[in-house]
N, C-alpha and C positions, 0 to 999 in steps of 0.2 A: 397478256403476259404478266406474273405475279412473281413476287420475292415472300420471303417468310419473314414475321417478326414474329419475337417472342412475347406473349403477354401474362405468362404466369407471375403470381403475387411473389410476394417477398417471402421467405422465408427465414428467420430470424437464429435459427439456429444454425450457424455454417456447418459444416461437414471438414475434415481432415482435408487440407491440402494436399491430393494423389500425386504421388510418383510414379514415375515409368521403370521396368528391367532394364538393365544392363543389355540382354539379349535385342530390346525394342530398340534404346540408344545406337547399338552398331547396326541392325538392320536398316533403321532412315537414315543412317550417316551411308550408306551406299550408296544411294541418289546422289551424292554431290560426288562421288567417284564416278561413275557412270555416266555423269551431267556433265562434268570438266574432263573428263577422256575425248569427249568430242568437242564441245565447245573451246576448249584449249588450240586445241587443231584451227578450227576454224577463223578464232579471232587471229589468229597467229601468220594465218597460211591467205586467208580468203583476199587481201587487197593483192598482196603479191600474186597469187595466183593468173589473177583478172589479169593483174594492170601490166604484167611482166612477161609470165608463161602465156597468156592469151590474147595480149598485147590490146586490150580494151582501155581505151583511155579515161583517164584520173575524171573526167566529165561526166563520162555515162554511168562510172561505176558508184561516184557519188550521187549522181542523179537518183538511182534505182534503191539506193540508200536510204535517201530524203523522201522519195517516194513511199517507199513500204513503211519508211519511218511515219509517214502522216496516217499511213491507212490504219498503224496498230497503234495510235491514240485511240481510236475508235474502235481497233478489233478487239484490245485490253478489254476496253467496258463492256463488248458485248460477250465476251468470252467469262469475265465477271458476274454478268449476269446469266449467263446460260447455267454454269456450275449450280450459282447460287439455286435457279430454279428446279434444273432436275436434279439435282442430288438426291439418291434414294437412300435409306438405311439397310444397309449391305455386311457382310462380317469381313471386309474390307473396309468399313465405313464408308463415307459417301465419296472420299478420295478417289480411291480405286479403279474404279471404273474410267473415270478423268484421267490418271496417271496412265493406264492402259493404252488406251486412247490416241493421246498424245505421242506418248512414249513411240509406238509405231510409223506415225507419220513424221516422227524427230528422225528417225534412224534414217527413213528413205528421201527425205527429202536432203537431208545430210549427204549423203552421197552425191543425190545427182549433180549439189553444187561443185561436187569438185570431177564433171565430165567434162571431155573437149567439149570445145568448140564446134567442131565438125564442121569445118566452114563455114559454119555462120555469118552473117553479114555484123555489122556494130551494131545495128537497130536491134537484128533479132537476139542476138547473143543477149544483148542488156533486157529484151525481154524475157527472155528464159532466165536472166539473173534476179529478175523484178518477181515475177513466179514461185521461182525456187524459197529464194530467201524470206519472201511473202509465207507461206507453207512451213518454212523451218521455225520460222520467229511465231507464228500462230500456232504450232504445236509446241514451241518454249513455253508461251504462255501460258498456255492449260497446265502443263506439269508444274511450274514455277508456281502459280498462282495456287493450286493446290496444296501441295507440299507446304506451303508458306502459309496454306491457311491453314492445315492439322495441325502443325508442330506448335499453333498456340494452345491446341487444347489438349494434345498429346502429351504435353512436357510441360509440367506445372512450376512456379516457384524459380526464381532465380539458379538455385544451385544445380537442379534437376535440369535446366535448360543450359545452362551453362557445359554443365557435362557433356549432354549431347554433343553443343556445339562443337566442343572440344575431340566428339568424335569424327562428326564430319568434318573437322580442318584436319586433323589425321589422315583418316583415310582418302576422302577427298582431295586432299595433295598428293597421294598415290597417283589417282588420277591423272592429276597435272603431271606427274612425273614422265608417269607413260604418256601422256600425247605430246608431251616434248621432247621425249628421247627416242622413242619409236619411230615415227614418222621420220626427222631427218635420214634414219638408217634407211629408208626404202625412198625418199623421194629426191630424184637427181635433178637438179636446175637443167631446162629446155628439157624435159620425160615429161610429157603432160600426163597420160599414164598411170606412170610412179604416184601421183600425189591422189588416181582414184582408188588403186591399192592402198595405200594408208588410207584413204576417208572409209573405206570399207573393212580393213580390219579395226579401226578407232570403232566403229561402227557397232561392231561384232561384242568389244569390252564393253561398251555402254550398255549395249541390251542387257546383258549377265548382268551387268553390276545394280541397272535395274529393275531386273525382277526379285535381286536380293532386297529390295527394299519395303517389299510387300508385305512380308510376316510383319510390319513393325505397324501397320496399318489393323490390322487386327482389332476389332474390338473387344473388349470383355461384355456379358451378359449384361452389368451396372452398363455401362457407358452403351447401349442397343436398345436398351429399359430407358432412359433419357432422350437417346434420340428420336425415340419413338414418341417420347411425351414432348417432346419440343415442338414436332410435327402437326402434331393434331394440337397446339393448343400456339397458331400461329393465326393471324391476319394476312391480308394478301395486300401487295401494294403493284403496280404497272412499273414497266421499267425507265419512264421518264420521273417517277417520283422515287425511284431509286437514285437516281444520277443525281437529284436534289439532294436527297438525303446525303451521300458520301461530300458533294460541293460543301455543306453544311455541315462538316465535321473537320472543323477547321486545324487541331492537333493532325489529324491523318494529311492533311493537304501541306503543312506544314512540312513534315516529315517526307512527302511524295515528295517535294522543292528541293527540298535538302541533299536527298538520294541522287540527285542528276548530278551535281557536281563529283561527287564520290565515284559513282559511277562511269565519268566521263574518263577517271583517272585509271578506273580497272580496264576499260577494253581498251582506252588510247594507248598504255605502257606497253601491254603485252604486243598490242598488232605493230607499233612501230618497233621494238626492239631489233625483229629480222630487218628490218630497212638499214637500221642502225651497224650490226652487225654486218651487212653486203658493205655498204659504201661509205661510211665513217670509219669503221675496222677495218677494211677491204678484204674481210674474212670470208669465210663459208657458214653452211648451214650446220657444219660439227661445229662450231664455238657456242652456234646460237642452243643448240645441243646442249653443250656444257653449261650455260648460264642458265636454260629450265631446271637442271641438276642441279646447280648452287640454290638456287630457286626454293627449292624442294628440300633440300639439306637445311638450306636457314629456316625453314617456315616451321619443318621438324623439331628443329631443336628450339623454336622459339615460343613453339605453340602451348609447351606444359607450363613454362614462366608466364606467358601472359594469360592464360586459365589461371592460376594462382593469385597473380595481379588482382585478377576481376574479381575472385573471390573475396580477397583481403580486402580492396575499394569497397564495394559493393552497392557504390552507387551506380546504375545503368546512366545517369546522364553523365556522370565525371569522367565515366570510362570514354564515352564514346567523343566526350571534345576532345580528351587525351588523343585516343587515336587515331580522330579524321585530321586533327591539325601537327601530327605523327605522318603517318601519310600525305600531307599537304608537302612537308619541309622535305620528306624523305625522294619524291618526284619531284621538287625543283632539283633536287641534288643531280640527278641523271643528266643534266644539261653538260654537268665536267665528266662524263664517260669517256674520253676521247684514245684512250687505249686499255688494252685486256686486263690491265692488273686494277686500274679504275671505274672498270666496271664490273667486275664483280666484287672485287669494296662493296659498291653503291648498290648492287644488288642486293647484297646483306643487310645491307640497310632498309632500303626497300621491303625486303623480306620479312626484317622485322615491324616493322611498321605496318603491314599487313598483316601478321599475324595475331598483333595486337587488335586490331579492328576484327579480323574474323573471330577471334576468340569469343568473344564478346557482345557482338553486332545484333545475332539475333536474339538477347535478351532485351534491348532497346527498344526496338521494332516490334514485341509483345508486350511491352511497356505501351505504345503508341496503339496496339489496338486492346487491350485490354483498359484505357482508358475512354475508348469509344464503348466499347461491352458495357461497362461499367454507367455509365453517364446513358447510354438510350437501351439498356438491357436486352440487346438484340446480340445473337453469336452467327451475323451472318458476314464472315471473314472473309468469303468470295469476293464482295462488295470492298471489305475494307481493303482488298488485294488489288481488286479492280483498278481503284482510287490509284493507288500507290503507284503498281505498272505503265498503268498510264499516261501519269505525269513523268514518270522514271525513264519511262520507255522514249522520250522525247533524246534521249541520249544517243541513240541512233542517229538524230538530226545533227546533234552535233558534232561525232564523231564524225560523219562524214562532209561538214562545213568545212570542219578542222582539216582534215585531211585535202580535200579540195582547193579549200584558200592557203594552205603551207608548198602543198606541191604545184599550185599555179604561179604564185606568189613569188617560191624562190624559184621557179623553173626546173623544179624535179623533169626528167622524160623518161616517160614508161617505157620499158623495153630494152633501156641502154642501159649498158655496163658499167658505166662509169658516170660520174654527177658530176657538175659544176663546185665551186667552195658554199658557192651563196646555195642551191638545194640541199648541199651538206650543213650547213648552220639548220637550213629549214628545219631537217630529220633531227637536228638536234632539240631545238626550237620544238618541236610536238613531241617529243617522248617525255619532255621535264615542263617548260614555262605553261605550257597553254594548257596542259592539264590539269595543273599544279592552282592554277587561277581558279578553276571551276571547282577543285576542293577545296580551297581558300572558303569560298562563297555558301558550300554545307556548313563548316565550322561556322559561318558568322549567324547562319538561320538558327541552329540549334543553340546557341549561347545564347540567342537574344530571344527568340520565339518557341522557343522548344523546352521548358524547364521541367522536364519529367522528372523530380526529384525522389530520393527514394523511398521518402514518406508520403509523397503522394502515390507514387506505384502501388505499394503495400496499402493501401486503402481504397487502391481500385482492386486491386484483389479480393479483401475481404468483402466487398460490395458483393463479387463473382460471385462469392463462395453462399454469401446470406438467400442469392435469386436461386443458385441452385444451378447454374451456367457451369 
């Protein structure tokens, strides 16, 4: 088994920093509408589902958590390195085919998480959870890791990425919107049913919104004519000296460390909110309804101000301590939710503070691997994905530690209607403190270990530009 490096000379005269169309910017921003239409749903819907409508206890369902979580440490890297290797030169690029792929076994495995039971016993039900979710998150992968590895070579230059970005927090909170407003309308508490209808029609938007992503994948004749010269004037290395090589890119492993915390805060808010909503509000699913909708209206309105923000900064590190420790203060805040006019406040707030960070985020993170390009002249971003995922992907463990020690801890009980006060502190307790800890801990990596500043950025660029990468 082999990976590519690149080993062409230098070239001293760089070439114009490319830009992308407008037309290319909204067709890859579709993927993050298609990708949060169902993933939205999921994180949202999938503990309750188990632990409530299927009445699987908070043990197994953490269990099966932790479990797939260990296996896709290991499925990341090999899925890293499979990219890295077959990727062919396609007039989709070498994405394409990966995203296809993928894409497919996202959709159907997506569904069946959300079938009965069908009497199942607890062992096999949490087997058939361990499977499912196994299969959803290994087909995430592939898509995530690709997409994440184009859009550094797609989108050149801060402002040209920037934009984009700006397009996918757009449209992409479309996304969000519909899998937050839709599904409530079609999924009635105790209809196990109801919630495979909505996994199936979420199902249905994601593919469309997915294959609208494809013309952006395109390559021109220039960039076909390069990949073809990158190809044949590569080395091979086995995939145990690949795994060396990204350990040994210490800015990337940095940055993998960082992401967990951050991380921990996006799937832990959104999946406990509906907890929050049932039995802290003693509401329904239309309120939890309403707060994707304010959700979606703040993120809207706050997405063109903080694109502007980034542009005026224009440092990629300034921005991003700004708005992980923005998002830090903005989730401890969720702790005083404790009725409808205080949390959607705090949702606002919340909102903004995520937008700030999406705005922005993934010029950062092209920062982080264009300083690897640059320093070992390899453009092999599968690898740098690999790395990344990986360590990032560890957030599964914790979401589900979290979850499991809050609901053993305070005595949440699955299935019941009603909570204790000490389970209700819990739910309060994991939607604000305990996530809010683990974004605390990215800010501290990146202020102290992470100083991608933006004279250093812009001289990893022109390096890019002199090899001809």
């Amino acid at each position: 088994m082999v990976i590519k490096v690149n080993t062409l000379s230098v070239i001293h005269e760089a070439p114009e920093e490319p830009t992308s169309s407008l037309k290319s910017k909204i067709s890859f921003s579709f993927y993050g509408f298609g990708y949060n239409a169902v993933t939205v749903m999921q994180g949202s819907y999938f503990y309750f589902f188990y632990e409530t409508e299927l009445g699987l206890r908070s043990a197994w369902v953490s269990l099966s958590m932790t479990i797939f979580g260990i296996i896709m440490i290991f499925g990341n890297l090999l899925t890293g390195y499979i990219i890295n290797k077959f990727r062919r030169v396609t007039k989709y690029g070498w994405g394409g085919p990966f995203l296809f792929g993928g894409m497919i076994i996202f959709i159907v495995s997506y569904i069946l998480m959300f079938t009965d039971s069908f009497g199942l016993s607890e062992p096999m039900l949490f087997a058939k959870l361990l499977i499912v979710s196994t299969l959803y998150h290994f087909a995430m992968s592939f898509m995530n890791m690709t997409m994440s590895s184009v859009f550094v070579d797609i989108f050149r230059g801060d402002k040209d990425r920037r934009a984009c970005q700006f397009f996918k927090v757009m449209i992409g909170t479309v996304g969000v919107l519909i899998s937050v407003v839709l599904p409530p309308l079609i999924i009635k508490t105790g209809q196990v049913g109801t919630y495979t209808e909505a996994a199936i029609l979420m199902a249905l938007i994601g593919l469309i919104a997915i294959l609208a992503t494809f013309p952006s994948l395109r390559e021109s004749p220039e960039k076909l004519e390069r990949d073809k010269r990158l190809k044949e004037n590569t080395h091979s290395y086995n995939i145990f000296e690949s795994i060396r090589f990204m350990v040994a890119q210490k800015d990337l492993m940095l940055y993998a460390f960082a992401s967990i915390g951050r991380a921990v805060g996006d799937t832990i808010v959104p999946a406990s909110t509906v907890y929050l909503v049932i039995y802290v509000l003693k509401s329904d699913m239309a309120l939890n309804s309403m707060v994707g909708t304010v959700f979606f209206l703040a993120t809207v309105a706050f997405t063109p101000l903080f694109t502007w923000v980034g542009n005026k900064i224009g440092d990629n590190y300034k921005i991003t301590v700004l708005s992980v420790s923005g998002l830090a203060f903005s989730t401890m805040l969720l702790f005083f939710a404790t009725n409808i006019i205080s949390l959607f406040a705090l949702i606002i707030v919340y909102s903004a503070a995520q937008a700030f960070y999406d705005a922005n985020s993934s010029n950062f993170q092209s920062d982080v691997y264009e300083q690897v390009i640059a320093r070992t002249g390899r453009r092999d971003e599968p690898l740098y994905s690999a790395a990344l995922f990986t360590i990032s992907g560890t957030v599964r463990i914790f979401e589900a530690l979290i979850f499991f020690v809050v609901h053993t801890a305070f005595g949440f009980v699955a299935g019941s209607a009603a909570q204790s006060e000490t389970a209700i502190l819990g739910i309060r307790l994991q939607i604000s403190v305990f996530p809010a800890i683990f974004v605390i801990t990215s800010v501290l990596i990146i202020i102290w270990k992470l100083r991608i500043t933006k004279e250093k950025a812009e001289r990893n660029r022109a390096k890019i530009r002199e090899l001809q990468l």
